[in-house]
MIDO-436068 format. One record per residue (C-alpha): residue in one letter; x, y, z. Coordinates in steps of 0.05 Angstrom, whole numbers, padded with zeros to 5 digits, always signed. Each point is the difference from the previous one (the first is absolute). Example, Ala and Ser with C-alpha at 12.3 -4.5 7.8 and 13.67 -1.06 7.14 Angstrom:
BEGIN
A+00246-00090+00156
S+00027+00069-00013
END
This chain:
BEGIN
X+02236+02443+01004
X+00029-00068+00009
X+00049-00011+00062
X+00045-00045+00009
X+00014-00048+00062
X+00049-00058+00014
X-00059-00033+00034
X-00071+00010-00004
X-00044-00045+00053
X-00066-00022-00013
X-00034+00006+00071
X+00015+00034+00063
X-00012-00059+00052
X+00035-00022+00045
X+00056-00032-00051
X-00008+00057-00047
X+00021+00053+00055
X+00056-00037+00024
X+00025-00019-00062
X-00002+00081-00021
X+00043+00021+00061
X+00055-00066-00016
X+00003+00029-00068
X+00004+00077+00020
X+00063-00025+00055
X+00036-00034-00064
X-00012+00061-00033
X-00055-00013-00058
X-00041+00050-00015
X-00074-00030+00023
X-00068+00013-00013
X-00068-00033+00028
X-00059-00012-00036
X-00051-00001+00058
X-00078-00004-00025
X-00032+00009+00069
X+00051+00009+00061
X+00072-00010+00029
X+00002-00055+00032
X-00048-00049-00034
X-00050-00047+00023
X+00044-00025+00067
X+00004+00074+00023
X-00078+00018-00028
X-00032-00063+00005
X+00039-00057+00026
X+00047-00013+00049
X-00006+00069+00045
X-00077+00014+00000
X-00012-00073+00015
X+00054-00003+00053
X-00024+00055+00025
X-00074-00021+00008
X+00032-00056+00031
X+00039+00036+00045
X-00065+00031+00024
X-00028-00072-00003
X+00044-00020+00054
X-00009+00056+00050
X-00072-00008-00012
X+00003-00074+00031
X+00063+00015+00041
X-00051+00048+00041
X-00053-00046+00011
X+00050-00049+00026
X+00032+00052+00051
X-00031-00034+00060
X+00045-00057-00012
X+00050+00039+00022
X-00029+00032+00051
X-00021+00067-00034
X-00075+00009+00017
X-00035+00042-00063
X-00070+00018-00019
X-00025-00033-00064
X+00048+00019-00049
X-00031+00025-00061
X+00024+00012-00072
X+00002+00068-00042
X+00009-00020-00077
X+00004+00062-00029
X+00060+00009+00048
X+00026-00062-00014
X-00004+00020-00074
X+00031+00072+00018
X+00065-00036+00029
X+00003-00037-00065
X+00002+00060-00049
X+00045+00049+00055
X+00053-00059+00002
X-00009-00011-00083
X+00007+00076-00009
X+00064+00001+00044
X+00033-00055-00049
X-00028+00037-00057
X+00040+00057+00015
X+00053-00033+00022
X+00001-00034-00072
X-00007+00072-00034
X+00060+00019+00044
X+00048-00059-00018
X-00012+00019-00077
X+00010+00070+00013
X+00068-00023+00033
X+00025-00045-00055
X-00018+00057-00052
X-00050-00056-00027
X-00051+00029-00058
X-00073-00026+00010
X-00046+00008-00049
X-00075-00015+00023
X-00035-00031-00058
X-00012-00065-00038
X+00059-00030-00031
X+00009-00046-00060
X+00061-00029-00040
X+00003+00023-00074
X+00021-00045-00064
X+00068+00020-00029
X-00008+00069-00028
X+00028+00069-00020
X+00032+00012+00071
X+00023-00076+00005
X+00015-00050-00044
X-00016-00057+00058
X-00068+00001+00042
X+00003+00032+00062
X-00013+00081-00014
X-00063+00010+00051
X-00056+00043-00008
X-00023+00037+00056
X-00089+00004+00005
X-00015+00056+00038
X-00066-00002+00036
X-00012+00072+00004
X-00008-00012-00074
X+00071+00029-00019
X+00042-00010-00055
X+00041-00060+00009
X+00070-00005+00019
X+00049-00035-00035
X+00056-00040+00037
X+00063-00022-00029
X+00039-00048+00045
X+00064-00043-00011
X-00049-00059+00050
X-00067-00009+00021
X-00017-00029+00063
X-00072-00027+00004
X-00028+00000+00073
X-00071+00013-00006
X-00033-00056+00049
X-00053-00040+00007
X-00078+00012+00017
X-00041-00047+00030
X-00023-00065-00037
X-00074-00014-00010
X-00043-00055-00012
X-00037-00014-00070
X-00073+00020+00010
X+00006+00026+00073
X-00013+00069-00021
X+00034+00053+00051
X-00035+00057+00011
X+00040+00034+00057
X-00056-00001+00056
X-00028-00075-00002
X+00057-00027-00034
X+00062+00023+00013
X+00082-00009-00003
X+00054+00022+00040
X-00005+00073-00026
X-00074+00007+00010
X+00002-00020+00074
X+00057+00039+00016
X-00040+00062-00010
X-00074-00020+00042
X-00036+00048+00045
X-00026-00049+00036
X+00011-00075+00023
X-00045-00052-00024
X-00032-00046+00060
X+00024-00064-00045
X+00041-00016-00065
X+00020-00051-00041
X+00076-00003-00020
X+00003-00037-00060
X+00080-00030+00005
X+00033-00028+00057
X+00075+00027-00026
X+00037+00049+00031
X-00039+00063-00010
X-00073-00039+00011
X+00028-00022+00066
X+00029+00069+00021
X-00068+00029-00015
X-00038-00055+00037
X+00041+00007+00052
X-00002+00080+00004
X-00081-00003-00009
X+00000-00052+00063
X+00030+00042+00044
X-00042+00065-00019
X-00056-00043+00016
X-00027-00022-00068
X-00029-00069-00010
X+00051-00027-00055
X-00007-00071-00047
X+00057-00015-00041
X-00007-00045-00062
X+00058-00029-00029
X+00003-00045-00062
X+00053-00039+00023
X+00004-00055+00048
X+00033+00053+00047
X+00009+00070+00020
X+00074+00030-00013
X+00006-00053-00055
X+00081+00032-00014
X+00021-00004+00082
X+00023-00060+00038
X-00052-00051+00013
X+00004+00006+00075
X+00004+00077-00009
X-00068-00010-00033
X-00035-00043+00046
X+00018+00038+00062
X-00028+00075-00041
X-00059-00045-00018
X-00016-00019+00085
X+00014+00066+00019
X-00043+00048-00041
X-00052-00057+00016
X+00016+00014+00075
X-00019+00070-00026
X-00069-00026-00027
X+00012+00008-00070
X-00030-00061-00040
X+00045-00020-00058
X-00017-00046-00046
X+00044-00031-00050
X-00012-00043-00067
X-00055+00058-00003
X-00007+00013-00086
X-00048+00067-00001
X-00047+00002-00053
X-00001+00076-00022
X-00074-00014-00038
X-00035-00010+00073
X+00028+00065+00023
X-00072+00037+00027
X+00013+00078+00016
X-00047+00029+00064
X+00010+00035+00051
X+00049-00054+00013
X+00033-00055-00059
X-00017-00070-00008
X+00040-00053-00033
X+00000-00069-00014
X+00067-00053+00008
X+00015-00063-00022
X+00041-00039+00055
X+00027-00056-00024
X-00074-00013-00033
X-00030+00023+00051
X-00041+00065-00012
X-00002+00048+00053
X-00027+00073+00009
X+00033+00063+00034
X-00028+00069+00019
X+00044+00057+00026
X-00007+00078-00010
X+00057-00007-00057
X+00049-00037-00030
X+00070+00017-00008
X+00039-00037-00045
X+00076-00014+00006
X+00021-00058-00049
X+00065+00033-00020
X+00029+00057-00036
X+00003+00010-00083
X+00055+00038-00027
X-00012+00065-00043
X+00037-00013-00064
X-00066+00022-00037
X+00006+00068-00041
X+00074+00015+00023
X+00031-00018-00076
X+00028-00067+00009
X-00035-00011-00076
X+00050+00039-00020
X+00063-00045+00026
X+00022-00059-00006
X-00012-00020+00083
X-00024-00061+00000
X-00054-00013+00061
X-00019-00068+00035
X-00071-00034-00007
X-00018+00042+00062
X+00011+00067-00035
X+00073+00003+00041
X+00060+00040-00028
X+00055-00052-00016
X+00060+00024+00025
X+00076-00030+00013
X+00039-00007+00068
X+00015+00086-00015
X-00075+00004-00015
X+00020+00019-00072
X-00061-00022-00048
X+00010-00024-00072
X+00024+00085-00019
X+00062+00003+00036
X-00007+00075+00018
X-00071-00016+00038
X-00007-00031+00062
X-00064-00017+00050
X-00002-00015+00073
X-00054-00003+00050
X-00064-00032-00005
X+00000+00015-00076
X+00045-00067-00004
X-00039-00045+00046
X+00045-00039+00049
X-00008+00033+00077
X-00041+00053-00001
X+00029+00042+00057
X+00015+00066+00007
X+00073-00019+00029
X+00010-00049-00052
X-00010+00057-00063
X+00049+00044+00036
X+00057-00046-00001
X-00017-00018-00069
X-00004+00081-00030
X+00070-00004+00031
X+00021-00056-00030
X-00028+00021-00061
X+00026+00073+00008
X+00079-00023+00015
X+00004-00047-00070
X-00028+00062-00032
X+00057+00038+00026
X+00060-00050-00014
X+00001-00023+00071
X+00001-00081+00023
X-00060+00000+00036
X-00015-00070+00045
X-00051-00038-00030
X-00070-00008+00047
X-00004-00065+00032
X-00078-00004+00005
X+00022-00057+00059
X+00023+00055+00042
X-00064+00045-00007
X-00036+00009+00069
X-00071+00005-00012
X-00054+00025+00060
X-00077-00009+00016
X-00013+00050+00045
X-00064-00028+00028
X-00011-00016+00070
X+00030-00047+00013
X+00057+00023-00050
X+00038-00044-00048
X+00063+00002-00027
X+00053-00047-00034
X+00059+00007-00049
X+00033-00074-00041
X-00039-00060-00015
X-00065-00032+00034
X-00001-00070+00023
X-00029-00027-00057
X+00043+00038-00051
X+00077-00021+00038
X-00031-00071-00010
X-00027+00010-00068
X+00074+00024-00028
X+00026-00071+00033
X+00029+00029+00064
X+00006-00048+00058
X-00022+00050+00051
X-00004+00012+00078
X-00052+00043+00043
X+00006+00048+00063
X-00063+00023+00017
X-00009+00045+00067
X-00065+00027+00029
X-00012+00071+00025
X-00026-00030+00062
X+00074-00027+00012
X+00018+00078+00004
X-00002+00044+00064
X-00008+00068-00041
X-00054-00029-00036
X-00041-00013+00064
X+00016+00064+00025
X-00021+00034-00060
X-00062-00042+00000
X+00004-00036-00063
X+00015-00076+00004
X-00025-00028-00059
X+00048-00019-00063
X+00077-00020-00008
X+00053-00003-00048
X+00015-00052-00048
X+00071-00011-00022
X+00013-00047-00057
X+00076-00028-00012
X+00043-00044-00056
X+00011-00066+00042
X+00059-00005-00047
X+00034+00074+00007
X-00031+00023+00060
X-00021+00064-00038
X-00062+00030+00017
X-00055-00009-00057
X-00055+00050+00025
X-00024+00030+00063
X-00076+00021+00014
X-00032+00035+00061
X-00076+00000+00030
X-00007+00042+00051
X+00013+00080+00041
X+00043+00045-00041
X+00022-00045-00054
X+00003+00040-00057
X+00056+00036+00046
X+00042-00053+00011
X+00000-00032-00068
X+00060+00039-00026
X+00055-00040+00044
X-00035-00065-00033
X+00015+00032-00060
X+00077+00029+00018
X+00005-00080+00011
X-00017-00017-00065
X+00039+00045-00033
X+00057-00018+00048
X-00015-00070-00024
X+00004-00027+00079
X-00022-00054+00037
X-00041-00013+00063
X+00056-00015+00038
X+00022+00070-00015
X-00058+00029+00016
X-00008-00034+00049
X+00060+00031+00037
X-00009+00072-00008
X-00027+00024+00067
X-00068+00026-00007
X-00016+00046+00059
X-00042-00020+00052
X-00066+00009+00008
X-00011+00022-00074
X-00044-00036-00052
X+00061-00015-00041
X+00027-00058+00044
X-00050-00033-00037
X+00056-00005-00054
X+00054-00032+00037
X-00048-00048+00031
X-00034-00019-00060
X+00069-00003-00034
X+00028-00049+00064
X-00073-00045-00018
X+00033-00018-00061
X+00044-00040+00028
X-00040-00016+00062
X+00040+00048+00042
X-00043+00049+00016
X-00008+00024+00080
X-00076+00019+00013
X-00030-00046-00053
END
């Protein structure tokens, strides 16, 4: 028997979750289409496993540095199938946790595949859903007056680099090893190859990153870059950039050989495995977009508007199924955005300018408005604070000198173009960069809010002082 739904959403990620419980507190009646689990790939295979890992990660070096500080251990040594325990226990917690919130917004969740039907008996516009059962049930038709499609991304591969989960692996498949490989090769230098190189370090793995490009972190500030690139050297990770692998030399042993052209140059590379990270595809295949009139970008991205509304008024997308910035925080706000203009509400649109965005490597990275190189490529006459970690008492008494904070300004306006942050604990003090974006303020401003002292966050007001050559410990 058919049911019927003001909203139906396509995924149960991040966005899709949050959007439900929006919806169920404006009072639609909701239902989730969820083919695996609640939560998605950020709560399953993304952001909290890897953070987690890297959480271990830290500790892991944090130990073997304790006589720095005058804490005298034996050899500290690491238990992986602990570390990998901690990971699951802290992903079941959320899991349930999840479960729980749906339970509380009197959310329907139907655990199957999901795909958007033509116009048809129940509907004379696309959009009924049929519900695939994998216990090999009958499916389930849903009727709904919208259709939210949240249903992610999966890792991106490269044409004739076969991945075989073991020699060859993604994201997903590395999450789950046993074991530790002695060495690896991290094909991509973006975010997630660079979290991974720098996790792997730090357990003790020998890591080489290739990147394609001319640098690692091709999307962050150039001096964000080139200090990540010196420190997970410092590390002893070798990266080399310009590097164009050629998947045909691949050689599978007991360890994997492979051949790269740099800049004409061939070289060879042996590790234990390779784990490619050259971005994230969405998953528009198979989900009934044939049967709408959604249009999608070159890239296989849904095309949405400012509401992310696509071409059929009553469906919407958000997430990484649309492309912009794939982040788990970012889909949220959108599956509320998207969830309020269902509802009749005059939702703020997302200023993508405003959007924090974290590497939580070691060091960590984080930044929210425009590089360097962007302010000056939109014509803005610009002006630069920049304040080292070394400049900051906390940061020697926590042990961790290395970085600063960037602060880029409007000559004209004095408004603050973008902020960015190398260095202890960044990805924690990002969000009052970003409450000054939003607040639209400049350095001067920021500059004289008191930041407690010692704390790492003085770096802010000193770096916002540099601007205008004011600064005090600089």
């Amino acid at each position: 028997m058919a049911k019927d739904y003001d909203l139906v959403i396509l995924g149960g990620g991040t966005g899709g979750y949050v959007a439900a419980i929006r919806a169920s507190q404006l009072g639609l009646k909701t239902a989730i289409v969820e083919k695996e689990k609640l939560g998605g790939t950020c709560l399953h295979k993304g952001c909290i496993p890897s953070k987690a890992l890297l959480r271990s990660a830290e500790v892991f070096r944090q130990t073997k540095e304790a006589s720095d500080f005058g804490v005298e251990t034996e050899a500290p040594t690491l238990n992986f199938a602990q570390v990998q325990k901690r990971k699951t226990s802290i992903i079941e917690t959320l899991h349930r946790g999840v479960q729980g919130l749906m339970k509380k917004g009197k959310i329907d969740v139907y655990e199957g595949y999901g795909r958007i039907l033509g116009p048809s008996i129940f509907s004379p516009t696309a959009g009924t859903i049929s519900v695939e059962f994998a216990d090999g049930e009958e499916n389930e038709m849903l009727i709904p007056k919208n259709v939210l499609i949240s249903t992610g991304s999966r890792p991106r591969t490269l044409a004739g680099l076969e991945v075989d989960g073991e020699k060859v692996m993604t994201s997903d498949d590395i999450l789950q090893v046993e074991a530790l490989p002695t060495s690896l090769i991290v094909l991509g230098g973006g975010v997630i190859g660079v979290e991974w190189a720098s996790m792997l370090a730090d357990f003790g793995v020998n890591v080489t990153v290739l990147e394609y490009g001319p640098r690692i972190l091709p999307t962050e500030d150039h001096d964000i870059a080139k200090e990540m690139h010196k420190q997970l050297k410092k590390k002893g990770i070798k990266i080399v950039t310009n590097a164009n692998l050629l998947p045909e030399t691949l050689q599978k042993d007991s360890n994997v050989q492979v051949d790269v052209d740099v800049q004409g140059e061939k070289q060879s590379f042996e590790a234990e495995g390779i784990l490619v990270s050259i971005g994230r595809a969405p998953n528009t295949e198979n989900i009934g977009l044939e049967n709408t009139d959604i249009q999608k970008t070159e890239q296989g991205f849904v095309q949405t508007n400012d509401y992310f509304q696509t071409k059929e008024s009553h469906i919407y997308a958000i997430g990484d199924v649309i492309g912009g910035m794939q982040l788990a925080h970012v889909a949220s706000h959108e599956g509320m955005v998207a969830v309020e203009h269902i509802a009749g509400e005059k939702p703020f649109t997302i200023n993508y300018d405003n959007v924090p965005s974290c590497i939580y490597s070691h060091p960590e990275a984080a930044s929210v408005g425009l590089t360097e190189e962007q302010a000056k490529e939109q014509g803005f006459d610009t002006k630069v604070g920049k304040m080292p970690f070394q400049a900051i008492g906390k940061a020697l008494v926590y042990g961790e000198i290395d970085g600063f904070a960037k602060i880029i300004a409007d000559k004209e306006t004095n408004d603050i173009l973008g902020i960015h942050l190398i260095g202890p604990h960044v990805t924690d003090m990002i969000s009052e960069a970003g409450l000054a974006k939003v607040l639209d303020a400049t350095p001067w401003e920021v500059g004289e809010t008191i930041h407690p002292h010692p704390t790492l966050s003085e770096i802010f007001g000193e770096a916002a002082l540099a601007v205008d050559g004011k600064q005090i410990h600089g």
